[in-house]
C-alpha positions in Angstrom: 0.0 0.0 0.0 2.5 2.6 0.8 4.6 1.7 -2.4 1.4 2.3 -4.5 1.5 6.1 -2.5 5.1 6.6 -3.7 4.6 5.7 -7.0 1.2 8.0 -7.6 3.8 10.9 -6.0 6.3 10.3 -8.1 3.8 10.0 -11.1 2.4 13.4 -10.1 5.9 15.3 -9.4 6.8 14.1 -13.1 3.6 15.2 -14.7 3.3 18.5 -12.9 7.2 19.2 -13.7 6.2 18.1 -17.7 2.8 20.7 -17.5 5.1 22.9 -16.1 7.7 22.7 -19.0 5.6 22.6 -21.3 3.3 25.9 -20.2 6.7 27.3 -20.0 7.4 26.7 -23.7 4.5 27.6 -24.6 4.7 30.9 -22.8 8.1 31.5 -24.4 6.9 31.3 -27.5 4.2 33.6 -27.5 6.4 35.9 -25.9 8.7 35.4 -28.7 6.0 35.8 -31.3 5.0 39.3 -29.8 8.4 41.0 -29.6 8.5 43.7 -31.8 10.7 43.6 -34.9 12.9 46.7 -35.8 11.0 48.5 -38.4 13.4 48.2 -41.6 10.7 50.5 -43.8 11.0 53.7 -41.5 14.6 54.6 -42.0 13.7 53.9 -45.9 10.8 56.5 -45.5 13.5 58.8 -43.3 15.8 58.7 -46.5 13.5 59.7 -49.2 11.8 62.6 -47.2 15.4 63.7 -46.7 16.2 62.9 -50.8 13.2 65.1 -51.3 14.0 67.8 -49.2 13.8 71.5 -51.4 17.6 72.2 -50.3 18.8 68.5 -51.6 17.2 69.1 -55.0 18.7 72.5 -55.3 22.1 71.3 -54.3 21.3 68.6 -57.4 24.0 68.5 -60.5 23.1 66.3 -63.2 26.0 67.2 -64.7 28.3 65.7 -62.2 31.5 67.6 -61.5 31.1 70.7 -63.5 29.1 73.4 -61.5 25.8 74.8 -61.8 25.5 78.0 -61.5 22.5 80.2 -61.5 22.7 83.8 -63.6 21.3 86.7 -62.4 17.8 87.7 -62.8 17.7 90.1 -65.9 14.2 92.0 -66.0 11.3 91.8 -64.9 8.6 94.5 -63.2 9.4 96.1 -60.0 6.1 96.1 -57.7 7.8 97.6 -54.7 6.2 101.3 -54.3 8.8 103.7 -52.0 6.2 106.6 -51.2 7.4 109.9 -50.3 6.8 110.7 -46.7 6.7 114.4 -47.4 5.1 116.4 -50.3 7.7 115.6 -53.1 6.6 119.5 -55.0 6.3 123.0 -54.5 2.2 122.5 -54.7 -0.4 119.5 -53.7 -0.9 117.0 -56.6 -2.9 114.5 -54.2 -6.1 115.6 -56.5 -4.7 113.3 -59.3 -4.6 110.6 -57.2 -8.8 111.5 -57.0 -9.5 111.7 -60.6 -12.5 109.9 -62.2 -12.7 109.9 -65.8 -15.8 111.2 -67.4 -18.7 108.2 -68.6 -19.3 107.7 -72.0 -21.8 109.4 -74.3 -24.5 107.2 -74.6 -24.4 105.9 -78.5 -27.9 104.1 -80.1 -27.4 101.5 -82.1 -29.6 102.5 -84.9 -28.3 106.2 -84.7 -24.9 104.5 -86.2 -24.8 105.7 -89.8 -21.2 104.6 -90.4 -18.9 102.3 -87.9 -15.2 100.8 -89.0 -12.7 98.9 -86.8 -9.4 99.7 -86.9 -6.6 98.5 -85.7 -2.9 100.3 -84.9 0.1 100.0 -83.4 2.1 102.6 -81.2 5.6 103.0 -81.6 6.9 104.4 -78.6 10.7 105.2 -80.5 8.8 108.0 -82.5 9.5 111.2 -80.5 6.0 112.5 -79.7 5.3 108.8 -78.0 8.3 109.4 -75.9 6.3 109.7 -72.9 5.6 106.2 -73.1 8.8 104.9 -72.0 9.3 108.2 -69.0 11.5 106.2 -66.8 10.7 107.5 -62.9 9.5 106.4 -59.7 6.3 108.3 -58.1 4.0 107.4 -55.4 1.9 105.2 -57.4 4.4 103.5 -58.7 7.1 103.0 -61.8 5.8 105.9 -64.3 6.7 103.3 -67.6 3.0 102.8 -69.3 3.8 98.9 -70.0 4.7 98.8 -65.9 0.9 100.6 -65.4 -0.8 98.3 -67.0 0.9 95.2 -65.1 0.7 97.1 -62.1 -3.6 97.5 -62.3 -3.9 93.8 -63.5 -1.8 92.6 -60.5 -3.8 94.4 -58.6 -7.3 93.8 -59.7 -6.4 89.7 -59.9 -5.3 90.8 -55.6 -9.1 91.3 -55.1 -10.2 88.7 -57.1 -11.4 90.1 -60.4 -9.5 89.4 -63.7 -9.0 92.2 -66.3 -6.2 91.1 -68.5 -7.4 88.5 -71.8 -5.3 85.8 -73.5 -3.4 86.9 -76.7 -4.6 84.2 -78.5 -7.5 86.5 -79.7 -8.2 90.2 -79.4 -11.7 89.4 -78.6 -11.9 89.2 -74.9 -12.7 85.8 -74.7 -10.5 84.3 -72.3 -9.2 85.6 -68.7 -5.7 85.1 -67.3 -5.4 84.4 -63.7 -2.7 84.8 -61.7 -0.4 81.9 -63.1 -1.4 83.0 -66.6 -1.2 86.7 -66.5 2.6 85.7 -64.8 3.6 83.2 -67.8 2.6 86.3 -70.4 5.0 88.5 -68.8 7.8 86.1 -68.6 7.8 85.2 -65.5 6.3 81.2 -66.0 9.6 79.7 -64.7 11.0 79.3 -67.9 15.0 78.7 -68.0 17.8 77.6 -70.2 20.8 76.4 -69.3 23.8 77.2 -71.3 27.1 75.7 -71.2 30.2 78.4 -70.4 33.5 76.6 -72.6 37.1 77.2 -71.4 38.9 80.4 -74.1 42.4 77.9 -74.0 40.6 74.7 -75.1 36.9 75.3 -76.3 36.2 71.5 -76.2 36.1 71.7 -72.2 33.1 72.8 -71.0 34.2 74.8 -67.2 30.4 74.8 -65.7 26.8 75.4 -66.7 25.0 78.5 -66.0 21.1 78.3 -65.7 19.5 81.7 -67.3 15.6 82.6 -66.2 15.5 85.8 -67.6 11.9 87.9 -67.2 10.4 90.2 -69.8 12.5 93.9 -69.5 9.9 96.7 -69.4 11.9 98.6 -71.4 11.8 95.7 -74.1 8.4 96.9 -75.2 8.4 99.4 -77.4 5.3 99.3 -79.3 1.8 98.9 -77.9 -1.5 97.6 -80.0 -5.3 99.6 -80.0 -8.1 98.3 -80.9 -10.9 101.0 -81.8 -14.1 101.5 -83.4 -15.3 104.9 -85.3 -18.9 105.6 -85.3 -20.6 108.5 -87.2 -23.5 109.2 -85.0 -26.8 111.0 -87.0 -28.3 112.3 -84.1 -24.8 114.1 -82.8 -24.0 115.0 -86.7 -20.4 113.7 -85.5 -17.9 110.8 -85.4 -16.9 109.2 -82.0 -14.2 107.2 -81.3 -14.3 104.3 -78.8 -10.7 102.2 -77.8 -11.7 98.8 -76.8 -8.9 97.3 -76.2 -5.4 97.7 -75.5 -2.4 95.2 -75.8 1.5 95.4 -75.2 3.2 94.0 -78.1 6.8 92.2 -77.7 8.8 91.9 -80.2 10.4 88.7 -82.0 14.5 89.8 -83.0 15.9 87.7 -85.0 19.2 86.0 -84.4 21.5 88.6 -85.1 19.8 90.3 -82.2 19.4 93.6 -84.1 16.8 92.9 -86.9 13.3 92.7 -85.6 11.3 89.5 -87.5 7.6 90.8 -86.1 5.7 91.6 -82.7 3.1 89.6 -80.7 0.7 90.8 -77.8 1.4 89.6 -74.5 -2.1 90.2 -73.4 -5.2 91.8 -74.2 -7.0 94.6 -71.6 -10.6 95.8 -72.1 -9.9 99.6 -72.2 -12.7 100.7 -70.1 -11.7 98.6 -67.7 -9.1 101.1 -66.6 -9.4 104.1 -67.6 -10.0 104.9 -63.7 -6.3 103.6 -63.3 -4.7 105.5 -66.1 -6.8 108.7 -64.8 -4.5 108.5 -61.6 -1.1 108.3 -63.6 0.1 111.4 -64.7 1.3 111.7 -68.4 5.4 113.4 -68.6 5.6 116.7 -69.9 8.9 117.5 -71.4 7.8 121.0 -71.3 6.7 121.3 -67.7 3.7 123.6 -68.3 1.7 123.3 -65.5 -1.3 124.2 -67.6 -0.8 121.2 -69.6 -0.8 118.7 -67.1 -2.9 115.4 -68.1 -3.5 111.9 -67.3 -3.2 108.6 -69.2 -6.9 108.6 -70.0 -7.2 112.1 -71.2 -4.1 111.7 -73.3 -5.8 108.6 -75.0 -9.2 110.3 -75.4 -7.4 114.0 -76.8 -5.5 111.3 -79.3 -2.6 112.7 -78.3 0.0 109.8 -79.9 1.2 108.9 -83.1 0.5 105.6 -84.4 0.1 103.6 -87.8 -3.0 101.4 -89.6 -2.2 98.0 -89.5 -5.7 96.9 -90.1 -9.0 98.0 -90.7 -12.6 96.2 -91.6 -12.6 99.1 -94.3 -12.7 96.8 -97.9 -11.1 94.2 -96.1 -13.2 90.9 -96.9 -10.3 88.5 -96.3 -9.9 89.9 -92.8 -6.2 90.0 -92.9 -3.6 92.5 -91.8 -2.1 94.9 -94.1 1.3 93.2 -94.0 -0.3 90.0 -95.3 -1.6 91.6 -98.0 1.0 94.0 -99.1 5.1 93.2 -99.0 6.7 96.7 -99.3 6.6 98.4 -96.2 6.5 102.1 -97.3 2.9 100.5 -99.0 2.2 99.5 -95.8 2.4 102.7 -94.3 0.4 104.3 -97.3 -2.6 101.6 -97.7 -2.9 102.9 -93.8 -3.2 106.6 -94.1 -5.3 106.1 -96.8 -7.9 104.1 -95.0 -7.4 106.9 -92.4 -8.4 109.7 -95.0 -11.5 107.1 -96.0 -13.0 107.7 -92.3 -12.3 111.7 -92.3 -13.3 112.1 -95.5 -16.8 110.3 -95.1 -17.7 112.4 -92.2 -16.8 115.9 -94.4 -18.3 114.6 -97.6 -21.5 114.3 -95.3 -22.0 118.2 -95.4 -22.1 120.6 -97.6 -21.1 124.4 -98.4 
């Protein structure tokens, strides 16, 4: 009897020590199981936020050991305004800041006995456009009339509304935003790089120098209107309305010295700021005071010289005088003689 009681010990020690072991094991394992691995993806992640960093892309040289350099900035429009903390004159001139042009005489459709659409281009080189290019810095601003223009589109798009059109028509059809009105001034981030070759052997290239030149104000020097005539029967007179105005750049060729053509940057609808140009004071190289004016009167008094380069006067094809005629001296003759064609209709209307 008392050897069976050893033995069922003994039996029990050995199977509680084997559940014991075995819990142990199994314990060990699922503690095993649950440890954490190292995460080998994060450090990956690390790396490429660190590749993709703005500075690491700058301080990028595809072309290995020869240097990248950037050029400096050539042109572009200067929107920083330095106002004069005193009165900058012997008298007050705030009250052209306060101008407001006069509205528009009402015009009746059916009262329009004669309308033509004409087109011209301003040469600001001739010397009664000189004013045009008047390089000086006022209150309002740079004084250059390409840098006014910019200057009241930049800040109309500020308060949301859009006033400058794409160039791809002069119809007003399309607005430029902000991205858009800053790719047709030449500032869309477009660059070239050109390659800088050593004067002792011109095989070696010495480095690389990446140009993103903008669009030079004083690189404009002609400017595109877009008007209408209109012979109105119950004022017995002719009007003339500009609808549109547009900066024209011009297209050298690669000599760098002949020009091959122009194109508009972009397209404004002239009433659309003729409050801005009324604020702008127009350089008098005679300095009467008496014959102070403003962009908007200067453009209403016709006070600029300019050329026809088309018309919708016997003009079926709807082309442009220099499509139709090669010789430029023609040019300039076809387009003073549609010019007498609108003053003569309105004289041949009365008689003496």
């Amino acid at each position: 009897m008392r050897y069976k009681f050893f033995k069922c010990l003994i039996f029990s020690a050995v199977l509680l020590t084997v559940v014991t072991a075995a819990d142990a094991q199994r314990r060990g394992r699922t503690t095993r199981g649950n440890t954490a691995r190292p995460d080998t993806t994060r450090p990956q992640q690390q790396n490429v936020q660190q590749n993709t960093n703005p500075a690491s892309v700058q301080s990028y040289n595809p072309y290995g050991n020869v240097p990248l350099e950037m050029a400096p900035q050539v042109g572009g429009f200067n929107d920083t305004i330095r106002p004069s903390l005193r009165n900058d004159g012997a008298t007050e001139r705030r009250m052209f800041k306060d101008r407001i042009p006069l509205d528009y005489e009402f015009l009746r459709a059916d009262d329009a006995l004669y309308t033509q659409r004409v087109w011209r281009d301003i040469d600001i080189r001739e010397k009664i456009n000189l004013p045009f290019r008047y390089q000086a810095n006022d209150d309002n601003g740079d004084q250059r009339f390409v840098s006014i223009l910019v200057k009241a589109v930049k800040e109309e798009l500020k308060k949301g509304n859009a006033i400058a059109f794409s160039a791809d028509d002069d119809r007003f059809t399309t607005f430029l935003d902000s991205a858009g009105f800053e790719k047709a001034v030449g500032g869309g981030g477009e660059c070239d790089t050109n390659a800088v070759y050593d004067l002792n052997d011109p095989t070696k290239i010495v480095k690389y120098v990446v140009n993103c030149n903008k669009l030079n104000p004083d690189d404009v020097i002609k400017f595109r209107i877009k008007e209408e005539w209109v012979f109105d029967r119950e004022a017995s007179r002719m009007f003339v309305r500009i609808l549109g105005i547009a900066p024209l750049r011009t297209i050298m060729a690669q000599d760098g010295i002949t020009e091959r053509g122009v194109t508009p940057l972009f397209w404004i609808y002239y009433p659309d700021v003729r409050s801005v140009l009324a604020r702008y004071e127009v350089y008098n190289p005679k300095n009467m005071g008496m014959s102070r004016m403003t962009w908007e009167e200067l453009f209403e008094a016709r006070m600029f010289s300019s050329y026809i380069i088309k018309s919708t006067l016997d003009n079926p094809t709807n082309k442009f005088i220099r499509n139709l005629i090669n010789d430029p001296i023609l040019r300039l003759l076809e387009g003073d003689n549609t010019k007498d064609k609108i003053f003569n209709y309105e004289q041949n209307l009365w008689q003496y």
